[in-house]
Structure formats: C-alpha cells, structure tokens
N, C-alpha and C positions, 0 to 999 in steps of 0.2 A: 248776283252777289259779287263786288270786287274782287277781283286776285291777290291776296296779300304779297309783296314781292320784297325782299331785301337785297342790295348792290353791297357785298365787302368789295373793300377799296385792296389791292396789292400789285406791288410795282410788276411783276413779273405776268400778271392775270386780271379777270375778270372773273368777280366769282358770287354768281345770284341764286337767290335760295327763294324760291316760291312754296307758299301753305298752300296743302292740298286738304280736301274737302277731309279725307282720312285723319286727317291729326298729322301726318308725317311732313316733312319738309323736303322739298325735293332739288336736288343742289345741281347746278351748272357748272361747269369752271369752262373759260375759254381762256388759251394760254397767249400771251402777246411775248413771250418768250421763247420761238419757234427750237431752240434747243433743249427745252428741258424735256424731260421723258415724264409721260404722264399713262398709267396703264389704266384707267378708270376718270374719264370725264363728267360722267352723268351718275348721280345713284339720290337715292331716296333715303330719309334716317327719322328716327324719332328725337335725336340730340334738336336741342333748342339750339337758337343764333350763339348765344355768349361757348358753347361747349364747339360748336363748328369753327368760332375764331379762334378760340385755344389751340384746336387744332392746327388749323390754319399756319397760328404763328410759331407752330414750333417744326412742322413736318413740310408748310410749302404748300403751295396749287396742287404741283405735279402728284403728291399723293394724298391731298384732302380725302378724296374718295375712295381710294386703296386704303387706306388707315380707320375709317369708317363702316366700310364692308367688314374689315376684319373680324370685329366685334358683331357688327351685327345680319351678315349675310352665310346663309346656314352653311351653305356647300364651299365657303372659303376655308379658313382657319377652323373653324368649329368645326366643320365635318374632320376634317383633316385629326384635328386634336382627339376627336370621340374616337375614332379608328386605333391612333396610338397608345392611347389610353385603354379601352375599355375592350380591345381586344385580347387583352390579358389577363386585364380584371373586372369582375362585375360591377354593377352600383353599388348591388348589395354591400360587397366587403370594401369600402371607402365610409361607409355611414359610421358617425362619432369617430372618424378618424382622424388627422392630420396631416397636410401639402403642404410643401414649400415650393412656391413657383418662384425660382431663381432666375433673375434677370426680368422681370416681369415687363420691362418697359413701358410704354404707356396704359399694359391691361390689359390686350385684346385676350389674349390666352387667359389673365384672370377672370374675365366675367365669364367666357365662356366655361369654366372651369367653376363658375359661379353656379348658374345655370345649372349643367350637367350632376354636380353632386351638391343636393341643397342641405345635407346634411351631414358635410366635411365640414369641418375648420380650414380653412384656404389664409393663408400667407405671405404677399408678395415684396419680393426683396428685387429692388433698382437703384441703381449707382447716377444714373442721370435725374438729377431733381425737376427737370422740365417734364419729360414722359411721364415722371412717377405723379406730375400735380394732373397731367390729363387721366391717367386711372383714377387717383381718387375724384376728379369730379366726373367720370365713366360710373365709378362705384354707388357717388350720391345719385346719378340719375339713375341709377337700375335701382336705387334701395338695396343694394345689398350690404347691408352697415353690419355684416359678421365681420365680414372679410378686411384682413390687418394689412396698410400697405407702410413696409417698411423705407426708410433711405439708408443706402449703404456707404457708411462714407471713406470706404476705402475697396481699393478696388485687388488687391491683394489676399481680403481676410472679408469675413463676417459679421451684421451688427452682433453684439454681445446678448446672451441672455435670451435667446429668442425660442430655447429649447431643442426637443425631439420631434422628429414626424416619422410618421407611417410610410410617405411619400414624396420622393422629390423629384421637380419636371424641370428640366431646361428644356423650355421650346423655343427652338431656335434661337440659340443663344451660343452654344457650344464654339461653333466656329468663330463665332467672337471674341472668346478668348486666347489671349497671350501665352504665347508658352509656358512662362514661370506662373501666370497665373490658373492654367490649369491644371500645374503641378500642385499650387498650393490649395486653393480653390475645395476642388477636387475632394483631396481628401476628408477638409475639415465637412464638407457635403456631406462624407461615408460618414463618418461618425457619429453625427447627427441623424442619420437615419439609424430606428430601432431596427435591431434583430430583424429576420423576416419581411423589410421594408424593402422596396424596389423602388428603383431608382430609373427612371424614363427622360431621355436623350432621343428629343426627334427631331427633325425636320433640318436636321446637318448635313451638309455636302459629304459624302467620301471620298476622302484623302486623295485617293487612287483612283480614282473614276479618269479613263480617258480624255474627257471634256470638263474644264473646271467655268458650270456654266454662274457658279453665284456671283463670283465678282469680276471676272476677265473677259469670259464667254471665249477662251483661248483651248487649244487641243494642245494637248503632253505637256502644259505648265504644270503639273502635281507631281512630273517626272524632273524636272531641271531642279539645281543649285539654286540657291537662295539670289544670287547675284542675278544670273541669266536668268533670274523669271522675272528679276523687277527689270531688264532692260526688255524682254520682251512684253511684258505686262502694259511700260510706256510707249513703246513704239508700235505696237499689232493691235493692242485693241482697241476696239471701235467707241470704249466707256469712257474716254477723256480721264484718264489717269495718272497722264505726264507728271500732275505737280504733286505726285503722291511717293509719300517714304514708303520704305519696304514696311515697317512700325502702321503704316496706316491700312496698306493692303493686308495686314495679318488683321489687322482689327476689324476688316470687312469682310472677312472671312474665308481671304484664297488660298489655304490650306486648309480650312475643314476639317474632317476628323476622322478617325479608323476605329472601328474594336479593337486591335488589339494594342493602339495608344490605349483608351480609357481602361479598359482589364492589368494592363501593367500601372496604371499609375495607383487602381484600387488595389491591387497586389499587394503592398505593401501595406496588409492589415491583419490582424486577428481575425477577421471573417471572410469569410471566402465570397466574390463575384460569383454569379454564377448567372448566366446568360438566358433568356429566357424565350420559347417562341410562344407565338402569340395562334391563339387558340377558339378565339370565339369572335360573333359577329360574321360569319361565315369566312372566315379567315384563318390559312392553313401554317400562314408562314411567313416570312417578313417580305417575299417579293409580293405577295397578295396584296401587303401594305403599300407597297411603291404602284400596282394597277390600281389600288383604290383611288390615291392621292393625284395619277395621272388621270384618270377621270374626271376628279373634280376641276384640273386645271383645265381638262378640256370644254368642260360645262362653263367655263366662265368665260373661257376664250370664245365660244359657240354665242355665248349673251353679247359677247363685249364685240365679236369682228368677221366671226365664221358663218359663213350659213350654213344650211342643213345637209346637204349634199356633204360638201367637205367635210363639216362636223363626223357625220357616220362614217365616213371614209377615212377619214384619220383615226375613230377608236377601233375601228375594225383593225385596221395598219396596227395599231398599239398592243389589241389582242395577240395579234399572231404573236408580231416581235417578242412580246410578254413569252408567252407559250414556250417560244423558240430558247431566247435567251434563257429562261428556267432551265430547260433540260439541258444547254451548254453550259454554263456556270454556277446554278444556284443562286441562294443570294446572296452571296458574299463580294459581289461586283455589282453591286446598287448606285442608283446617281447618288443617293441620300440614304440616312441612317434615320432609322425610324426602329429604337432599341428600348428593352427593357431589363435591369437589374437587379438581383436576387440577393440582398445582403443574408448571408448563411456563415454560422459558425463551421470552421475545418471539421471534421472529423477526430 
C-alpha cells in the first residue's frame, strides 16, 4: 500500500504530514530557520490537512506541534487543566451548569473542557479573531456544536448579553492582561458569576517568584522598577527581546500575577472572595498542584529529549525539593498560581 504523504510549503520550514494506517496523520516539521525555537518537531494528530495549515498560518513551524498536542495530547494541557479544575470540584456538580472560558484563544482549553464535562454549557470568549476561527474549526472537528465560541471586540469590557455562569476559567490567560484591563476586566468577570460560583485562575506565573521564567527566563526581574527590567529584559536575555516596549513584555506576561492583586481587585464587591484549597484527586493543597503539573512537564520532556536514567533522576530531585520546599514556605512561593475562587455573600 502506498504512503500517503503531503509537503506544506513555508518560508521558514519544511513541513510533511504522512497518513498512517491508524486514520491519524503524523506531522514532521524540519526548520530551515536555525533561530526559531521549536519545542515539539514530530507528533501525530487526528486534524485533517486544511485544520494543520490553519494552524500552520497563524502559530508558525516552530509551534505547529506544541499547539496541536495541546488539544489533543493527554498529559499536556488536559492533564494539567483536570487537576486545576476537578480538584476542587467534582464532574458531578458542573452537570447543567455554566463556564465561561475567558480568553479561550484558539480552544485548546475549550475542547478539553469539552471533553471533561459533557454536560456543562461551555462558552468561549477571544479578542483575536485568527485563534478564535482555529477553535471553531477545532469545535467542528471534535463535533462539539454545544459549545458557544464568542468574538470580543474590545479588549477592555465584555461581549453584551452573554449572561451568568456557575464558572469562570482563565487559563492561562491572566498574565496576559494589562493592568487597567485587569482592573476592569476583572470585576465585570465577578459579577457575572452567580452567587456560590468559583472562579479558577491557573497556569499564571507568580508575581514574586525569584525566577520570572515565562517571558525573560531572568532572576530578580519581578523585584526591579518598571524601567530597569525593560533595560535588563533587552540586554541579559537570551529570548531576543531588544525590539520589544515595556506595553509588549506586559502583554507576554512578565509580571504575572499574586493573590493578593486578584483578592483586592475582587474586594471591591458585595460578595466576598474567598480562596479555596483544593481537595480531591488525591490532592491536599495547591503545592500538590505545582508537583502534579511538574511531572507532567517532565513526561513530555522524557518523550521529547530525556532518557530514562535522567528522566528518574530529575523527578526523584523534584520530589525531595517539592518535600523540602513545603515545609520551608508553603505554598505561597509557587512558580505558578493554580487558584480557585468562592464568590460568597459577606456576612
């Protein structure tokens, strides 16, 4: 039986997709652009050719395959997501409920959120019209035709009209936001969730973490003045950043985010925040959540570069440090905020 094989054409790569006997398609990228960063070269997907060049032309070589995993490889985002999600609340109490997955970008987090509760009402609200056209045709190929993918055309305020929910998720999205727009943001978010709703903010850098590793990969930048981090930002790091405003590094998210920013800016309500730990899925606490999340990166790092020796050796290293670190700090000195929110009337 012939090899089915297709060559996309892209100035920067080379990028071939062979049918495998499976039904899946199994993607190559070789980059002829020795500078670009690619964390994922090879992977396997169910998406047809026309959904891989959408991709393609909106995300780049460098992360065709990162962007494709996300959605569909279990121990990336989806695990990740089940964890910050469902270790607080069950399936059960999401059934006939309502999400707003806010910033939903191109989907990943929606289908998986698809997926996981098939009997939510799911929402997804994205301000860039390119991402938001790859989730809906993410949406048509999974058949998921509940699920509502909004466009926001302001990035200040909320479409109109779009009601109440039970639940609202920024995933990874938070650090994304602008300071005035998570002041404003923000709130109209609390409002819209009902009484009793919780509100989930994960996969956020914090603020204050010694190492600001999401967009600098610089140490004691979360400590300096707004000035001296954008001259150190251009000149120390290794992410080619020179031609970036201070306005562009906040929107990649190199200040990140604190509890007690988001607790003060919910403050300002008739209901009270109230912070939640997380409880199930054999999960005691929010550092439980940062060892889960650190596993998974090491499983794919293990797939993608590591071998087996090293693999065990470094989650072994991660244990201890985990262990260690718990009983020095707690977890209120996490890389990342992996949070949940209890909208409750005062007293």
């Amino acid at each position: 039986m012939d090899v089915i094989k297709t060559t996309l054409k892209h100035k920067d790569a080379k990028i071939e997709i062979e049918k495998l006997t499976s039904g899946k398609n199994r993607i190559t990228v070789t980059l002829l652009d020795k500078t670009l960063f690619m964390p994922y070269g090879i992977c396997e997907t169910t998406y047809p050719v026309n959904l891989i060049e959408q991709i393609l032309s909106v995300k780049g070589p460098g992360w065709l395959c990162d962007e494709i995993m996300r959605d569909e490889s279990i121990n990336y985002a989806q695990d990740n997501l089940r964890y910050d999600v469902l270790s607080y609340v069950s399936e059960d109490e999401f059934k006939n409920k309502s999400i707003l997955d806010f910033g939903c970008g191109s989907g990943a987090s929606t289908m998986t959120l698809c997926r996981m509760l098939p009997f939510t009402k799911i929402v997804g609200i994205e301000i860039d019209d390119k991402l938001l056209s790859i989730a809906r045709s993410r949406a048509r190929h999974h058949g998921f035709d509940k699920v509502t993918l909004l466009h926001s055309q302001n990035a200040n305020d909320l479409p109109g009209d779009i009601g109440e929910f039970d639940y609202i998720i920024l995933n990874a999205v938070y650090e994304h936001l602008l300071p005035l727009e998570r002041k404003t943001l923000l709130p109209r978010m609390w409002d819209l969730l009902r009484p009793n709703g919780i509100l989930f903010i994960s996969e956020t850098p914090y603020r204050y973490f010694p190492v600001e590793f999401h967009t600098t990969g610089l140490p004691f930048i979360n400590y300096l003045p707004d000035k001296i981090s954008l001259f150190y930002a251009h000149n120390f790091s290794i992410r080619n950043l020179k031609d970036l405003t201070w306005e562009d590094l906040l929107r990649k998210g190199i200040r990140g985010g604190s509890i007690n920013e988001i607790l003060k800016i919910l403050n300002n309500s008739e209901y009270k925040p109230v912070l939640l730990e997380p409880s199930r899925l054999g999960v005691k606490d929010r550092f439980d959540l940062w060892h889960i999340h650190m596993n998974n990166y090491l499983e794919r790092s293990y797939q993608r570069r590591l071998n087996k020796r090293s693999f065990i050796f470094i989650r072994n290293i991660l244990l201890l440090s985990s262990k260690l670190l718990k009983a020095l700090i707690g977890p209120n000195l996490l890389p990342r905020l992996s949070i949940a929110i209890k909208k409750l009337p005062f007293d």
